[in-house]
N, CA, C and O atoms as a printed pandas DataFrame, in Angstrom:
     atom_number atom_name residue_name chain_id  residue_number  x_coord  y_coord  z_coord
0              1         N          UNK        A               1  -15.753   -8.851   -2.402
1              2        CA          UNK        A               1  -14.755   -8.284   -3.285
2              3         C          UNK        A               1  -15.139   -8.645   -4.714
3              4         O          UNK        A               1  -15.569   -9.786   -4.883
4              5         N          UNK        A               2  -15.062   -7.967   -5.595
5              6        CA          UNK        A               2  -15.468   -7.749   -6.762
6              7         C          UNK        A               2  -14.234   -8.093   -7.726
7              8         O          UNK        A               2  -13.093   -7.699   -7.488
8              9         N          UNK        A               3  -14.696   -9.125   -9.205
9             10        CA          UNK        A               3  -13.551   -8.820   -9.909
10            11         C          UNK        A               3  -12.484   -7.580  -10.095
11            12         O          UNK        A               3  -11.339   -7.894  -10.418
12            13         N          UNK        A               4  -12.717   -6.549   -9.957
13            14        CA          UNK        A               4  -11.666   -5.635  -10.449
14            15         C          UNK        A               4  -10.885   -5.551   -9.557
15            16         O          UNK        A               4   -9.672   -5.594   -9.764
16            17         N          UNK        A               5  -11.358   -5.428   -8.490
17            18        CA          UNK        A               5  -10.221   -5.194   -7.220
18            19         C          UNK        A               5   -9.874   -6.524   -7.072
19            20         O          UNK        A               5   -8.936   -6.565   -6.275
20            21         N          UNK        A               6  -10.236   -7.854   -7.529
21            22        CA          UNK        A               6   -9.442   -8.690   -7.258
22            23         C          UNK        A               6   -7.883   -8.464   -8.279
23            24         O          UNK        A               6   -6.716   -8.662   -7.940
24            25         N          UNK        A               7   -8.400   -8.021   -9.500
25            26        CA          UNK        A               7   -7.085   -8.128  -10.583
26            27         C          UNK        A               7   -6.461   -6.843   -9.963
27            28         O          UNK        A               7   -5.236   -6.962   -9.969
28            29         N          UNK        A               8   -6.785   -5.890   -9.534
29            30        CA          UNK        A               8   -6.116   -4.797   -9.108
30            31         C          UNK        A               8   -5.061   -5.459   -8.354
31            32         O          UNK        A               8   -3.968   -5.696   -8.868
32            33         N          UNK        A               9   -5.343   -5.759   -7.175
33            34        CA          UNK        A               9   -4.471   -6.793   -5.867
34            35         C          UNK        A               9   -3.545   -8.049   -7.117
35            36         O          UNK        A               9   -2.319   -8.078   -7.227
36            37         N          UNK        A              10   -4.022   -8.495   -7.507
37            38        CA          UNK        A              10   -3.266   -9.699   -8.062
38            39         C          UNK        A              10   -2.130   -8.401   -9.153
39            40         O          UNK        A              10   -0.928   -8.371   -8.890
40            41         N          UNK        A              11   -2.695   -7.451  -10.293
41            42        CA          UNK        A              11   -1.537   -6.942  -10.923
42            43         C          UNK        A              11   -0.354   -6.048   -9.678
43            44         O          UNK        A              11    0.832   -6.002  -10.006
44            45         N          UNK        A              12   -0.768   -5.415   -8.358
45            46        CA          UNK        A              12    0.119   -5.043   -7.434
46            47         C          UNK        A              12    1.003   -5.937   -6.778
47            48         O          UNK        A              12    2.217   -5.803   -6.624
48            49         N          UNK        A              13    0.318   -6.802   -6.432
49            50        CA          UNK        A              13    1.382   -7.762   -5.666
50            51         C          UNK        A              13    1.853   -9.143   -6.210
51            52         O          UNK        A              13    2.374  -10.023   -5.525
52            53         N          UNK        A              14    1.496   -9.222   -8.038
53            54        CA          UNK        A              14    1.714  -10.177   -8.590
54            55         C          UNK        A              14    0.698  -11.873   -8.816
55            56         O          UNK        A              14   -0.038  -12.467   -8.028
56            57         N          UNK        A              15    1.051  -12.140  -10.021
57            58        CA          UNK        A              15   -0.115  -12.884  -10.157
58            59         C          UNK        A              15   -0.440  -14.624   -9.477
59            60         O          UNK        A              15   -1.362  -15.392   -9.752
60            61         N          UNK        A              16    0.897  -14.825   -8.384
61            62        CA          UNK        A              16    1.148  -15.923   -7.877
62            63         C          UNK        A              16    0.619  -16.028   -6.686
63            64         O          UNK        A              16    0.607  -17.057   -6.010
64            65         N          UNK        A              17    0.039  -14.682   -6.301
65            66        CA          UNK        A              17   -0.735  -14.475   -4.869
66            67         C          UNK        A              17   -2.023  -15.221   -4.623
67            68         O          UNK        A              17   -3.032  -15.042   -5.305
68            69         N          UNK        A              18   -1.959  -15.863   -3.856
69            70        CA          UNK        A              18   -3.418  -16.536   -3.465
70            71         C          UNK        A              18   -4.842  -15.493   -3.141
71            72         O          UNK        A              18   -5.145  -14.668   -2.280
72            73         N          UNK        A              19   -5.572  -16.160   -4.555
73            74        CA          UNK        A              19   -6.670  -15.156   -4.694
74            75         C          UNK        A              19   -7.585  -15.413   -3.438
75            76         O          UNK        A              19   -8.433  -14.528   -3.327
76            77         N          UNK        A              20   -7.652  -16.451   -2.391
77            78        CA          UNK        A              20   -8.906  -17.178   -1.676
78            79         C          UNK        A              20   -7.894  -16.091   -0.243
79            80         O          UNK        A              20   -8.525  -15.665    0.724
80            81         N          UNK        A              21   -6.722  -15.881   -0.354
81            82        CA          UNK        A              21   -5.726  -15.183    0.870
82            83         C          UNK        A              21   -6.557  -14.095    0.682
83            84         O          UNK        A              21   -7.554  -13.748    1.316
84            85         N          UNK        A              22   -6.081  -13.668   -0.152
85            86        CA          UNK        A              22   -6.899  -12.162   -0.615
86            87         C          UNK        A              22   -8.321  -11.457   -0.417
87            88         O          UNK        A              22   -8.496  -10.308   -0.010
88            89         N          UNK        A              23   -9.217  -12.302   -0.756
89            90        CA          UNK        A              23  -10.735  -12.350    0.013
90            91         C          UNK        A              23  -10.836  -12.272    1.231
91            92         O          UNK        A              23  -11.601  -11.548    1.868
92            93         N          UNK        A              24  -10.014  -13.069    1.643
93            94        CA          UNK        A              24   -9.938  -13.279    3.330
94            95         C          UNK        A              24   -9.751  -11.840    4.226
95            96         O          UNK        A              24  -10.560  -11.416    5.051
96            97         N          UNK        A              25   -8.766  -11.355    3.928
97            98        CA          UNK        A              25   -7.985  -10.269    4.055
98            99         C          UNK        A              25   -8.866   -9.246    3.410
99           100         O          UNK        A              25   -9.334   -8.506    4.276
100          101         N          UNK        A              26   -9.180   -9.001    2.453
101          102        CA          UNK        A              26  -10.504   -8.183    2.652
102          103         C          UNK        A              26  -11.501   -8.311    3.253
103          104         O          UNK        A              26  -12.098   -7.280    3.562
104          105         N          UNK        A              27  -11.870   -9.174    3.514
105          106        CA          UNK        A              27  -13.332   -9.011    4.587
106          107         C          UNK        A              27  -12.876   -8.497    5.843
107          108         O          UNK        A              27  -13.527   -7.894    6.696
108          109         N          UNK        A              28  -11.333   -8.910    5.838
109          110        CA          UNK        A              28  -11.402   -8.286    7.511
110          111         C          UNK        A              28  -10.888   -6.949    7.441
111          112         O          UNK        A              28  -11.073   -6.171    8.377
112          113         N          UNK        A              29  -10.284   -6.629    6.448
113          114        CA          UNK        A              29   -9.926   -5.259    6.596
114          115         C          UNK        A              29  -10.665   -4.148    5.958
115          116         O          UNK        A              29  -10.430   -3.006    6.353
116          117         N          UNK        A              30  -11.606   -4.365    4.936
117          118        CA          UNK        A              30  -12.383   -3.563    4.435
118          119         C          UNK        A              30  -11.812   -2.533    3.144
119          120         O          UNK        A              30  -12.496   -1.607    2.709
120          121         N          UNK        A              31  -10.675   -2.817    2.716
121          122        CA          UNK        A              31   -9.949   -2.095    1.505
122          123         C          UNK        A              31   -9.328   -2.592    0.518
123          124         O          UNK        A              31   -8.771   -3.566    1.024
124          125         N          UNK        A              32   -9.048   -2.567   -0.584
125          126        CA          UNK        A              32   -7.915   -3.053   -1.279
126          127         C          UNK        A              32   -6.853   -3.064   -0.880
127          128         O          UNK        A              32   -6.148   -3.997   -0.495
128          129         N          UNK        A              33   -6.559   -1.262   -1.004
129          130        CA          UNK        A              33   -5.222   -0.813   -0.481
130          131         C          UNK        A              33   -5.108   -0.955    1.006
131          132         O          UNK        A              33   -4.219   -0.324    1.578
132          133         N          UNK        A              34   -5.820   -1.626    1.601
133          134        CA          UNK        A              34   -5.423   -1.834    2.794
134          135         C          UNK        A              34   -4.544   -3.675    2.988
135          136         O          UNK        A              34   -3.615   -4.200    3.602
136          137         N          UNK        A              35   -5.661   -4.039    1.960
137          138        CA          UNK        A              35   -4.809   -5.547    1.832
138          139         C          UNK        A              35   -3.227   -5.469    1.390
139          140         O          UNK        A              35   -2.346   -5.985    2.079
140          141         N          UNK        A              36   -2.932   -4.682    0.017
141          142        CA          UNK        A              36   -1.968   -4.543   -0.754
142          143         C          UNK        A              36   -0.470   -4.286    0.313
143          144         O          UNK        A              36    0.578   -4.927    0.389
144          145         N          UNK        A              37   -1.001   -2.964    1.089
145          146        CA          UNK        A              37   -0.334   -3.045    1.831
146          147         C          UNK        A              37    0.326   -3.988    3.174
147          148         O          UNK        A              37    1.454   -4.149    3.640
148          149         N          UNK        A              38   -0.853   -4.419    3.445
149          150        CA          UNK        A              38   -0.015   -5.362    4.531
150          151         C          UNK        A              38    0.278   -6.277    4.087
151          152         O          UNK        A              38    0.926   -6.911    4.921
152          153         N          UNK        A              39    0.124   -7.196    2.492
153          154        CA          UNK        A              39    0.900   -8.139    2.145
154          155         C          UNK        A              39    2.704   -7.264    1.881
155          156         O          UNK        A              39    3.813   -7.634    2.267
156          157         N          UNK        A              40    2.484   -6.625    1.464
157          158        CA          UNK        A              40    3.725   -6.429    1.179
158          159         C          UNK        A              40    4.138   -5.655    2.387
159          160         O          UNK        A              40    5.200   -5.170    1.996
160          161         N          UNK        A              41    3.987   -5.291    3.450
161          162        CA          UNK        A              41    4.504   -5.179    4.635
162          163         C          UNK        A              41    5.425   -6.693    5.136
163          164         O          UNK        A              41    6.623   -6.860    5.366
164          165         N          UNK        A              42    4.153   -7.712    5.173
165          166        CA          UNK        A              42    4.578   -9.043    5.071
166          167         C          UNK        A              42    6.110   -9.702    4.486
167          168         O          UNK        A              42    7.104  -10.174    5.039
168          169         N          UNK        A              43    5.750   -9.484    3.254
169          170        CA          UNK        A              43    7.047   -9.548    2.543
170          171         C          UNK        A              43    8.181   -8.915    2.702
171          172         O          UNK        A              43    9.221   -9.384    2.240
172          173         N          UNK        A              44    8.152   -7.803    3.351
173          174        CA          UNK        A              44    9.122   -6.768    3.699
174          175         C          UNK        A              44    9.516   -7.631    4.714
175          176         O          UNK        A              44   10.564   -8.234    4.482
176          177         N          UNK        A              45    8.845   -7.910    6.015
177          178        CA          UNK        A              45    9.583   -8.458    7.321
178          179         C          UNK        A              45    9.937   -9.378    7.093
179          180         O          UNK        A              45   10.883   -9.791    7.763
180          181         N          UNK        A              46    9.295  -10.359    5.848
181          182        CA          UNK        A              46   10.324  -11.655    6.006
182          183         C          UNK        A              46   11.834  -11.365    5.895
183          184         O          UNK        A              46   12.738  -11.433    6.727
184          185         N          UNK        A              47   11.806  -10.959    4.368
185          186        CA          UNK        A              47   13.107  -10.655    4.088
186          187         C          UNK        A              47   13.770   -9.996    5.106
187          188         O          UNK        A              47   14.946  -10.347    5.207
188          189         N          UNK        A              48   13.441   -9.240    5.815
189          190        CA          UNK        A              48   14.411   -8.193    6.503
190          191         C          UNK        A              48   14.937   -9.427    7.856
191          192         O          UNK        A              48   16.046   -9.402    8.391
192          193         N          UNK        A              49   13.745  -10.500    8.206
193          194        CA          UNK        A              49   13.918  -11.070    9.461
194          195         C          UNK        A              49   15.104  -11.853    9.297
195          196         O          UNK        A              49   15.812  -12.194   10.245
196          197         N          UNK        A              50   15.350  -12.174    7.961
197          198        CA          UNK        A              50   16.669  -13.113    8.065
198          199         C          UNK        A              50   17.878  -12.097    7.642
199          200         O          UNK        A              50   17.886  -10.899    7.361
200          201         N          UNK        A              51   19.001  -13.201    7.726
201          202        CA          UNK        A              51   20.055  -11.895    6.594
202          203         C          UNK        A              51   19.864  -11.709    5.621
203          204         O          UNK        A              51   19.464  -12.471    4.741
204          205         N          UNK        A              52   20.237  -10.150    5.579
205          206        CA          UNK        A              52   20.376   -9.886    3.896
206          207         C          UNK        A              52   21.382  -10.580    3.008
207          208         O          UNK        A              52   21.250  -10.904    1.828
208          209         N          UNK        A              53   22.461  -10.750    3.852
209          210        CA          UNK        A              53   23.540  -10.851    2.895
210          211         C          UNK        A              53   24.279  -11.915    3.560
211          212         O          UNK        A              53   24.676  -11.703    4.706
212          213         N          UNK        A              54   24.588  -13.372    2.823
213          214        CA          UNK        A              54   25.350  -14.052    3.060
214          215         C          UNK        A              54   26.401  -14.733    1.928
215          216         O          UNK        A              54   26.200  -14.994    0.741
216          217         N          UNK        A              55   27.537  -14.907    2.721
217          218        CA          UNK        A              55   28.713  -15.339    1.744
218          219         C          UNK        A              55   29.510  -16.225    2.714
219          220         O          UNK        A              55   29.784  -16.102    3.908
220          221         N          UNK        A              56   29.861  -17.407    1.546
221          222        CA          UNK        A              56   30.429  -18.493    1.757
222          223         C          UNK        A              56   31.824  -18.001    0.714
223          224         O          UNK        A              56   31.738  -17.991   -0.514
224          225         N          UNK        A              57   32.754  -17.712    1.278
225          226        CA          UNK        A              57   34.070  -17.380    0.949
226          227         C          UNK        A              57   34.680  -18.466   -0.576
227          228         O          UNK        A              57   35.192  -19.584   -0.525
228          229         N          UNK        A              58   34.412  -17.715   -1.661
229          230        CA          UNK        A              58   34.746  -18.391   -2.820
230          231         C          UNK        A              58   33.732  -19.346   -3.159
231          232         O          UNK        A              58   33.987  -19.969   -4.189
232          233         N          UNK        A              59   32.456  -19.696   -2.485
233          234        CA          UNK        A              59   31.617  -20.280   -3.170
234          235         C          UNK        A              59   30.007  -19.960   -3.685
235          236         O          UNK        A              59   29.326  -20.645   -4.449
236          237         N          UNK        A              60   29.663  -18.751   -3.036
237          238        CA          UNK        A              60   28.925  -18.392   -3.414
238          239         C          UNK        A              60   28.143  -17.076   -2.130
239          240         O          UNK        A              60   27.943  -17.095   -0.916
240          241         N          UNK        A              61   27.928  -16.168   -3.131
241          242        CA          UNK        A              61   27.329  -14.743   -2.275
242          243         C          UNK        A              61   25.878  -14.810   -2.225
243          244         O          UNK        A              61   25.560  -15.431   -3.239
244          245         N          UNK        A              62   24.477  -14.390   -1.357
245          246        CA          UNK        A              62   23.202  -14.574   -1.468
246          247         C          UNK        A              62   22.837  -13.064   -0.669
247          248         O          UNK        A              62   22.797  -12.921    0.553
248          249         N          UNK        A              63   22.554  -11.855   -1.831
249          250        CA          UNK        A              63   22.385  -10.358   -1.378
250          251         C          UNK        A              63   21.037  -10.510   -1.483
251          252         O          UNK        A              63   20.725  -11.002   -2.567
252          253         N          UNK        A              64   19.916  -10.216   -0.601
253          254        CA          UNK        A              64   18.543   -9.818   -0.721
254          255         C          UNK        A              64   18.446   -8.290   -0.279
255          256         O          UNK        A              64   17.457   -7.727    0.191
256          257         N          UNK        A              65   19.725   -7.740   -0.545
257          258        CA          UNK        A              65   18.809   -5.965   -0.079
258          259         C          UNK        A              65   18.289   -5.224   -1.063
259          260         O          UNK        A              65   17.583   -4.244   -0.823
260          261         N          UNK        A              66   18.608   -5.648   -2.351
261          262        CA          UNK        A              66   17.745   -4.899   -3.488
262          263         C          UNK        A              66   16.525   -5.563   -3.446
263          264         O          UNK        A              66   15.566   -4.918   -3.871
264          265         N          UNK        A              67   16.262   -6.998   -2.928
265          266        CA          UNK        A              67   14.869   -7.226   -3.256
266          267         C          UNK        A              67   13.929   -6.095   -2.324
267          268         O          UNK        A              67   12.959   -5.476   -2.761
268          269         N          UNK        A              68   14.420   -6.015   -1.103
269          270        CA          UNK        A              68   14.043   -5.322    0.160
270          271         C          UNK        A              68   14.052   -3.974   -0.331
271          272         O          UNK        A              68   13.258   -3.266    0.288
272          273         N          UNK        A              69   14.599   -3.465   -1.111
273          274        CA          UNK        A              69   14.501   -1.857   -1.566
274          275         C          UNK        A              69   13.520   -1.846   -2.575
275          276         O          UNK        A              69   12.713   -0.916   -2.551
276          277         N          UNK        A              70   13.404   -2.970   -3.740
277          278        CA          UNK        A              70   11.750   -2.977   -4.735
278          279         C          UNK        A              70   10.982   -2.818   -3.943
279          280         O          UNK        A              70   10.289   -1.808   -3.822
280          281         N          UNK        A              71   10.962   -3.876   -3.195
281          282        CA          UNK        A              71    9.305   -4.001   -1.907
282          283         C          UNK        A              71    9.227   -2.635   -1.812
283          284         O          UNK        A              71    8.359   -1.921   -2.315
284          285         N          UNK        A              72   10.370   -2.226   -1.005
285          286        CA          UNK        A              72    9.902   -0.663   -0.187
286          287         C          UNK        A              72    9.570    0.666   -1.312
287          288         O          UNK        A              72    9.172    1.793   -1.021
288          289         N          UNK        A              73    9.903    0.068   -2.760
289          290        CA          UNK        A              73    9.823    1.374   -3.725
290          291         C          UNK        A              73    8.572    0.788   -4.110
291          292         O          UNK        A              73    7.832    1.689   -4.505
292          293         N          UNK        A              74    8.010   -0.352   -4.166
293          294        CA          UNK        A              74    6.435   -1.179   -4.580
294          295         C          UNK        A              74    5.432   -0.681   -3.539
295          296         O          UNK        A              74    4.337   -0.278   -3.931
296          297         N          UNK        A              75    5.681   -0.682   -2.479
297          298        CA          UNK        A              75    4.910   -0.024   -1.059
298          299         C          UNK        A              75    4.791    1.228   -1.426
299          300         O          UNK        A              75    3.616    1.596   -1.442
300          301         N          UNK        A              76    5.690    2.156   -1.777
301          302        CA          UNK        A              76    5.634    3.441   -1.697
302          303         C          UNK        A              76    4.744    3.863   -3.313
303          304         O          UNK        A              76    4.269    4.994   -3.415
304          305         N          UNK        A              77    4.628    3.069   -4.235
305          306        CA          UNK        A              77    3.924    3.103   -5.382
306          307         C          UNK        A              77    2.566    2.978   -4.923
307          308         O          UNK        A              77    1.633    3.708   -5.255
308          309         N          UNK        A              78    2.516    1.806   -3.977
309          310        CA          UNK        A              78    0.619    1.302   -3.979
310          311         C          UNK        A              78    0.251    2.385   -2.591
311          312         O          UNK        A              78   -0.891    2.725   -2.281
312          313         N          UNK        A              79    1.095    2.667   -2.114
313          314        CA          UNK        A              79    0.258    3.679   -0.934
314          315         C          UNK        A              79   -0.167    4.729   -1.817
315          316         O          UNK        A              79   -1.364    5.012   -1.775
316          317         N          UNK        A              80    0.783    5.541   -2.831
317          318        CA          UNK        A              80    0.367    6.366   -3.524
318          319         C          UNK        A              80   -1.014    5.955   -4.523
319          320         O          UNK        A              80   -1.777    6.861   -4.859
320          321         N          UNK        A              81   -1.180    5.014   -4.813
321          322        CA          UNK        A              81   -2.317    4.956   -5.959
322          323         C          UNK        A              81   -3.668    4.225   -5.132
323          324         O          UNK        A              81   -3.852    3.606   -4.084
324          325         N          UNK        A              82   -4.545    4.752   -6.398
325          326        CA          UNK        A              82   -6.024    4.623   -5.890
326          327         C          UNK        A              82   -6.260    3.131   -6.420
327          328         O          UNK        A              82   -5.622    2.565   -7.308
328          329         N          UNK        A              83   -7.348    2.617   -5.652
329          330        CA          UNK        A              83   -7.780    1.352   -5.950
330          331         C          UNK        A              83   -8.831    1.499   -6.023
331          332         O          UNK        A              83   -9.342    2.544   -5.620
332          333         N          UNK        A              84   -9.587    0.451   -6.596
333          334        CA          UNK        A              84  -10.694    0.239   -7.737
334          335         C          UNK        A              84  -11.701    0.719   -6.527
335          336         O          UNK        A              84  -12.608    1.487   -6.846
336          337         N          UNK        A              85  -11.596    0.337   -5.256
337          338        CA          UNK        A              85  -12.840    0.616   -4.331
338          339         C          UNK        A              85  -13.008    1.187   -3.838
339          340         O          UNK        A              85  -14.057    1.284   -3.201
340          341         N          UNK        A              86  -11.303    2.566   -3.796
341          342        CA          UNK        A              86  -11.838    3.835   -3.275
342          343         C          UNK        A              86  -12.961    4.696   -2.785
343          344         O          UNK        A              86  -13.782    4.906   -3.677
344          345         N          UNK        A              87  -13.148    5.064   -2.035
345          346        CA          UNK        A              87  -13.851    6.147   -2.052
346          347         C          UNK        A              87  -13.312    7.726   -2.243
347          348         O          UNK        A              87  -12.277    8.082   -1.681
348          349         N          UNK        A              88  -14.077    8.627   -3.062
349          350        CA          UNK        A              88  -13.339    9.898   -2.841
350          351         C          UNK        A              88  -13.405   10.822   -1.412
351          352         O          UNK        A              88  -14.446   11.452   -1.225
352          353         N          UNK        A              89  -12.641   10.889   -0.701
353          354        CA          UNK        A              89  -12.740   11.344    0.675
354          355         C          UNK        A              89  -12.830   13.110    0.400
355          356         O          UNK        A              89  -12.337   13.918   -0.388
356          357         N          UNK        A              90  -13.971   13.132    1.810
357          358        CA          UNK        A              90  -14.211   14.644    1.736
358          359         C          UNK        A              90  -12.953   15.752    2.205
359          360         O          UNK        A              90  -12.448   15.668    3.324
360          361         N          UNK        A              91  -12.733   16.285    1.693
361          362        CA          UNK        A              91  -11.510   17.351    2.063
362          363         C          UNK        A              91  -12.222   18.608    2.543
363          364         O          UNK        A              91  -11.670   19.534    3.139
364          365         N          UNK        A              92  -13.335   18.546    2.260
365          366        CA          UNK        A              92  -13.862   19.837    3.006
366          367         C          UNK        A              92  -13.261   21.456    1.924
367          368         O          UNK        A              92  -12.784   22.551    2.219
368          369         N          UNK        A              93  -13.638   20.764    0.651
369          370        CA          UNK        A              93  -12.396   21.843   -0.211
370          371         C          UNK        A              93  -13.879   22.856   -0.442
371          372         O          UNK        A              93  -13.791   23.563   -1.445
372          373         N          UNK        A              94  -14.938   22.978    0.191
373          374        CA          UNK        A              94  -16.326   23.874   -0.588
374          375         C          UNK        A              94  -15.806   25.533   -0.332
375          376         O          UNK        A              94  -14.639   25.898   -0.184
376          377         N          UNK        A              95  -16.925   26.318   -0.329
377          378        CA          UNK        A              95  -16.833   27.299   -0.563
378          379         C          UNK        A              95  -17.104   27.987    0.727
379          380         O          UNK        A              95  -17.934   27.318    1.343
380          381         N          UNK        A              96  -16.705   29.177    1.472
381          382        CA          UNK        A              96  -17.181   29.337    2.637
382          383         C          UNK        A              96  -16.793   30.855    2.588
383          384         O          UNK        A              96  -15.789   31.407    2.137
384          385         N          UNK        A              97  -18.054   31.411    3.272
385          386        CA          UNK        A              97  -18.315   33.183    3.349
386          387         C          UNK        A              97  -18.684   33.369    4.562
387          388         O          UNK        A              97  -19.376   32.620    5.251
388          389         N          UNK        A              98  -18.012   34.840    4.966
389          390        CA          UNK        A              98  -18.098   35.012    5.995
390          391         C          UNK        A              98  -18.764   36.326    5.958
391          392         O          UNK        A              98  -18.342   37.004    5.022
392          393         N          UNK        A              99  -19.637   36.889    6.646
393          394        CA          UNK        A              99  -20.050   38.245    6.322
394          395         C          UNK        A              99  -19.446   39.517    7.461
395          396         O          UNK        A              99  -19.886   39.642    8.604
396          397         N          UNK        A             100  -18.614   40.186    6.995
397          398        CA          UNK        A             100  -17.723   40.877    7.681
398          399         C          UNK        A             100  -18.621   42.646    8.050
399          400         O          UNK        A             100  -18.996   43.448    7.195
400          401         N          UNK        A             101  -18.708   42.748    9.173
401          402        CA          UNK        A             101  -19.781   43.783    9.773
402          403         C          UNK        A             101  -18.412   45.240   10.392
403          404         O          UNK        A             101  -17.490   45.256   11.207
404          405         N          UNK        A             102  -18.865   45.978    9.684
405          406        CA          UNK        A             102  -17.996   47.239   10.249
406          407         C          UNK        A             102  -18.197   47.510   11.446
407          408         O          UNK        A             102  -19.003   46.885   12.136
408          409         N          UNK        A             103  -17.394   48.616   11.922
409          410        CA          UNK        A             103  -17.254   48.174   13.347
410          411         C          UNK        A             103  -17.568   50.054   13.659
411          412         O          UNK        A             103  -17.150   50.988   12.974
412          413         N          UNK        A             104  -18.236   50.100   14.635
413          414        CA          UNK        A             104  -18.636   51.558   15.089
414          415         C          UNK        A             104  -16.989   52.568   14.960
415          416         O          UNK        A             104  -15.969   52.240   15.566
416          417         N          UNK        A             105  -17.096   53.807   14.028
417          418        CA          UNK        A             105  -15.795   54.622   14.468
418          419         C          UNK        A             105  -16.045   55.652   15.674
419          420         O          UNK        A             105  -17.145   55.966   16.128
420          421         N          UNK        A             106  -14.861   56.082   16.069
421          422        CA          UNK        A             106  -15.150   57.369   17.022
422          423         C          UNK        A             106  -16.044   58.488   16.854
423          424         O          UNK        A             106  -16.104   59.365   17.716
């Protein structure tokens, strides 16, 4: 992994992320956006695994479902965008002719 895609990964998922995690996780997965995503998949299940929402009656409320809705609007940002190591994938968008042969009339 190369500086850029390291700062790429560190400006997506923030700069407190363990850069040596990150390496790791690329070698085995082979992408940026493949790392990006399953950390913050990660982060998604924690939060979701506990409660969202707890309250102690007059002493204090603890809501994590907006954090859980950034994640999922942060996920839906980095699936959309390209990373530094992309490749441009073939779409098969070329040009293609067909040569159209008349057909005997009566």
């Amino acid at each position: 992994m190369n500086s850029d895609v390291l700062r790429w990964l560190l400006a997506q998922l923030g700069p407190d992320t363990d850069p040596a995690d990150l390496t790791q996780r690329y070698a085995r997965l082979g992408s940026a956006h493949d790392v990006a995503l399953e950390v913050l998949n990660e982060r998604i299940a924690s939060l979701v695994a506990e409660p969202l929402k707890v309250t102690v009656n007059g002493v204090a409320t603890i809501d994590h479902t907006a954090n859980v809705a950034a994640l999922e609007r942060r996920y839906a940002q980095v699936a959309a965008a390209n990373a530094p190591d992309a490749t441009p994938k073939d779409d098969g968008g070329g040009v293609v002719a067909w040569e159209l042969l008349t057909r005997p009339r009566r």
